[in-house]
N, C-alpha and C positions, 0 to 999 in steps of 0.2 A: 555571750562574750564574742561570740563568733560575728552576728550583727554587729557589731560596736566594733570589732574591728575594720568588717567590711565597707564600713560609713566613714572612718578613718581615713581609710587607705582612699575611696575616692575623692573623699574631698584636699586631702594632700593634694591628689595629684588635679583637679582642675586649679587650686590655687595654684601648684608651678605649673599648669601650661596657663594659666593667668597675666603670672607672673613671667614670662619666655613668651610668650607669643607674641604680644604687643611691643615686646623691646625689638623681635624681629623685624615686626613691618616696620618700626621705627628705625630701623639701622637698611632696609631697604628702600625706606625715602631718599634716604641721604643720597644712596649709594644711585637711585634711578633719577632723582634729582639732578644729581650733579654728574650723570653722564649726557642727559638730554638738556643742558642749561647751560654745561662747560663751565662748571663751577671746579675750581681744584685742589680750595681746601679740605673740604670731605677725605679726597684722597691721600692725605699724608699723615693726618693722625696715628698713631701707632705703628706707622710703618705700611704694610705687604697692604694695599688698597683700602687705607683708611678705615683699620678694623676696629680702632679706637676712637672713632668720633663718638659714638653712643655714650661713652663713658665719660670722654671730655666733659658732654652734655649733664652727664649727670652729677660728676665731678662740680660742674656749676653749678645747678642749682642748688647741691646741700651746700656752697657757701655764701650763697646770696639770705640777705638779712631777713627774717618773716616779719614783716610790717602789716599791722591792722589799723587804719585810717579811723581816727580820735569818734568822729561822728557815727560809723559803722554801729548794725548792730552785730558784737562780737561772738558770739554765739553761733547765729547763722553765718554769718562770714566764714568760722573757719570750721564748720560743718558742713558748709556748702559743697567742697570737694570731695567729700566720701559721697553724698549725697549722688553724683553726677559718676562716680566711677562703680559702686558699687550693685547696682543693675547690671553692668555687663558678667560683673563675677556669676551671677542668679542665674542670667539667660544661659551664660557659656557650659552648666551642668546640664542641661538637657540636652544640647546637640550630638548629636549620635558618631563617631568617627568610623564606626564598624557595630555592627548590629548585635557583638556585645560588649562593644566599648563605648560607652555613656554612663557619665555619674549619676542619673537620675533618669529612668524612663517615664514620664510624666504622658497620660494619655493624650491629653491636649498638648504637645510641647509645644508647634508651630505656634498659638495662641497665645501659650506663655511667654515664648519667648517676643513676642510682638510686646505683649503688656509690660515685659519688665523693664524691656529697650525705652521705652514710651516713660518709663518713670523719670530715668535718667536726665532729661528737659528739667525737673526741678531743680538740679543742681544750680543749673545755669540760671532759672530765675530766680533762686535763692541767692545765688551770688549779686546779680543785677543789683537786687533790693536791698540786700545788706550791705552793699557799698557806700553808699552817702555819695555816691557819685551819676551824675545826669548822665553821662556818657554810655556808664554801667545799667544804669535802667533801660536807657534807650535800647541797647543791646539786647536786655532781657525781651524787653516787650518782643523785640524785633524775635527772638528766639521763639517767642510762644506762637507768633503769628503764622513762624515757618512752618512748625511742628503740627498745625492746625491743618495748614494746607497738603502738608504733604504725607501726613496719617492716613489718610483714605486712600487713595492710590497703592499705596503701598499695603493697604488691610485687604483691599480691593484683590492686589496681585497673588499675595499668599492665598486667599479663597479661592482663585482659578485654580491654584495647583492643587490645594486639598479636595477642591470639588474632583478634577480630574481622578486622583489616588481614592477618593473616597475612605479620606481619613485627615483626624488633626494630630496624627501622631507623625513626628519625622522621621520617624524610621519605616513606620507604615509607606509614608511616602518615594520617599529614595528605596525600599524594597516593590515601589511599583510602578517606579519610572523605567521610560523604554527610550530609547535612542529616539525616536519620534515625538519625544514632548523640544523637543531642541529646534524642531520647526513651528508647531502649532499651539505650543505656549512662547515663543521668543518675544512677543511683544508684551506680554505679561513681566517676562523676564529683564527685558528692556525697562519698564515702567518703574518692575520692583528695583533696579541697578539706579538708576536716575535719582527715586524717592528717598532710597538709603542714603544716598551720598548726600543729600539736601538733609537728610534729619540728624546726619553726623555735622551737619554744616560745615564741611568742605569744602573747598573750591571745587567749583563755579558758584558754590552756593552758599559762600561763609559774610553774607552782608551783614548777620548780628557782632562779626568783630573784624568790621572792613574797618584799615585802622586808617585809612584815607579821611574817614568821614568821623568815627566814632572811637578814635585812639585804639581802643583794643576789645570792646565791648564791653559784658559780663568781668569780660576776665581783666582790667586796667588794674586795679587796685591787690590785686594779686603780685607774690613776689613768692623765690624759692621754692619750697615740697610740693605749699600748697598750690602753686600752679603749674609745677611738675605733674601733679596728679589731675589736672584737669588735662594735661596733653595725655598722660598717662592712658584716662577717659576715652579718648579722641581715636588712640590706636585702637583698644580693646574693640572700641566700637567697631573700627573697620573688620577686627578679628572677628568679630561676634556677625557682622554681615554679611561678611564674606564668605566663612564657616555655612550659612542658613543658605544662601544663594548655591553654593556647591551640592547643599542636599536637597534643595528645591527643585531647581532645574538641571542639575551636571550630574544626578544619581547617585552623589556622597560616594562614596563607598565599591559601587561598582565600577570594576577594570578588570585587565587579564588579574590572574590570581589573587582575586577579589578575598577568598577565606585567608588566607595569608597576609596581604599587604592593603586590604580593603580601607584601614585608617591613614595609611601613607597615600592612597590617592586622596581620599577626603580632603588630608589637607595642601597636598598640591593643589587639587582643584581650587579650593580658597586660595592661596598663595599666588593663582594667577587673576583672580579675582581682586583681590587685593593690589597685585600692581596696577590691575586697571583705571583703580580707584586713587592709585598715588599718580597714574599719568592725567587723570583728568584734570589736575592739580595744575599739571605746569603747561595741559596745553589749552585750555579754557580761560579767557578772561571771566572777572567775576561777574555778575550777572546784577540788574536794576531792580529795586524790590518789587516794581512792576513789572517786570519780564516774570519775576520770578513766580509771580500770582498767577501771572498770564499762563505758564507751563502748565502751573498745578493743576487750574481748573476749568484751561479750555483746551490742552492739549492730553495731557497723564488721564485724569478722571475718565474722561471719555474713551480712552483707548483700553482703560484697565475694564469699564465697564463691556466694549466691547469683545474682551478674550473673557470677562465671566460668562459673558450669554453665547458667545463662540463654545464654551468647557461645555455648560450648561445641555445648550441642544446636542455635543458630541456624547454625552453622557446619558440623555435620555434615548436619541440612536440605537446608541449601541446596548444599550438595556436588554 
């Protein structure tokens, strides 16, 4: 009885920080958005610094109409959004916020949490495809091509820091990071910050729904929850990156009174992570699907490759 409570109680609670975490970064888009862009509707919603636009938001989509397109296949269509959101709920249980604050210690987590992120890509070509729309597939394809490219860099980068810790557990690792991986893993770190943000497909690197060219991608034929829940997707993700990159390279957990407040830096640490990833948004134009190649696989690949054999020879060194 005792187990079955205990399985309870944490899955509760990564569902509400699930469920609260992603509406935060989302209400700190706005809010960074619209101070660096001089937007200033953000700011009058509800009043005291537009603490109600979030809600506006969501106020809208539960009354916009759910429409599924005659030709669609319906099934996949509106499967498609859990499909693409509900990988990050998976990954967000192994991240460690204090070393015994995690829903799940999984000995591989680094590795899981790579695979479960990685699944999340099907929603987006499930949608593509179930669309009956060219625009939508285009998108798709364009999705799967990015996620191709910028999957190794990024598997790449995580292997320098696990090499380094000599462990695929993340807590293994944040319990054996030193202020010194901040210089001679940064370019690993650098690599892994760059790939995430391409495999969330955010600007600089959202060309599968540049709506310049391709209306809105994947997501055109979407209206109301169910593309509430693909943005939904979009933050988790940042959560769920953001979160990995603080235990990777910024040692999660460790600050002054570390056994005390060890989960409240964790997730400062992400939360500055996080706005990094909402300013690259507004000060980066978006990028050519040839540029975009060109990073993955003559710039990132080789650089990630050189901080593995950089960890590599630091490790047999110091052996």
């Amino acid at each position: 009885m005792t187990d079955v409570l205990e399985v309870t109680l944490r899955s509760v609670s990564v569902l509400a920080a699930f469920l609260v975490l992603p509406l935060l970064v989302g209400q700190a888009e706005h809010k960074v958005m619209a101070h660096m862009q001089g937007r200033l509707g953000p700011m009058y919603a509800g009043g005291f610094h537009g603490w109600a636009q979030l809600v506006a938001d969501g106020v809208k989509f539960v009354q916009k109409e759910d429409i599924t397109p005659a030709a669609a296949d319906r099934r996949v269509f509106r499967f498609a959004p859990a499909v693409a959101l509900v990988p990050y709920l998976v990954a967000m249980a192994v991240i460690p916020l204090s070393p015994d604050l995690v829903a799940a210690d999984a000995p591989a987590s680094a590795l899981f949490v790579l695979a479960t992120t990685a699944v999340g890509i099907l929603g987006t070509l499930m949608a593509g495809w179930a669309s009956a729309n060219k625009y939508s597939l285009l998108g798709a394809m364009r999705s799967a091509a990015q996620l191709l490219s910028y999957e190794l860099p990024l598997v790449l980068a995580v292997a320098s820091v696990c090499l380094a810790a000599g462990s695929l557990s993340l807590g293994g690792i944040a319990a054996a990071w030193s202020p010194w991986w901040l210089i001679w893993q940064l370019p690993g770190a650098l690599v892994f910050l760059v790939a995430a943000v391409a495999e969330l497909q955010r600007p600089p690197f959202d060309m599968p729904i540049a709506d310049a060219e391709i209306v809105f991608g994947a997501y055109t034929e979407y209206t109301g929850l169910r593309f509430a829940f693909f943005l939904l997707a979009e933050y988790a993700g940042i959560v769920v990156m953001s979160l990995l990159f603080a235990v990777l390279y910024l040692g999660g957990w460790q600050g002054p009174f570390s056994d005390q407040l060890g989960w409240l830096w964790t997730l400062l640490k992400g939360l500055v992570i996080a706005v990094v990833i909402i300013w690259m948004r507004v000060a980066w134009p978006r990028l050519r699907e040839d540029q975009l190649q060109h990073l993955a696989w003559i710039v990132l690949v080789p650089l990630a490759l050189a901080q593995l054999a950089l960890t590599g020879v630091w490790v047999v060194v110091s052996a």
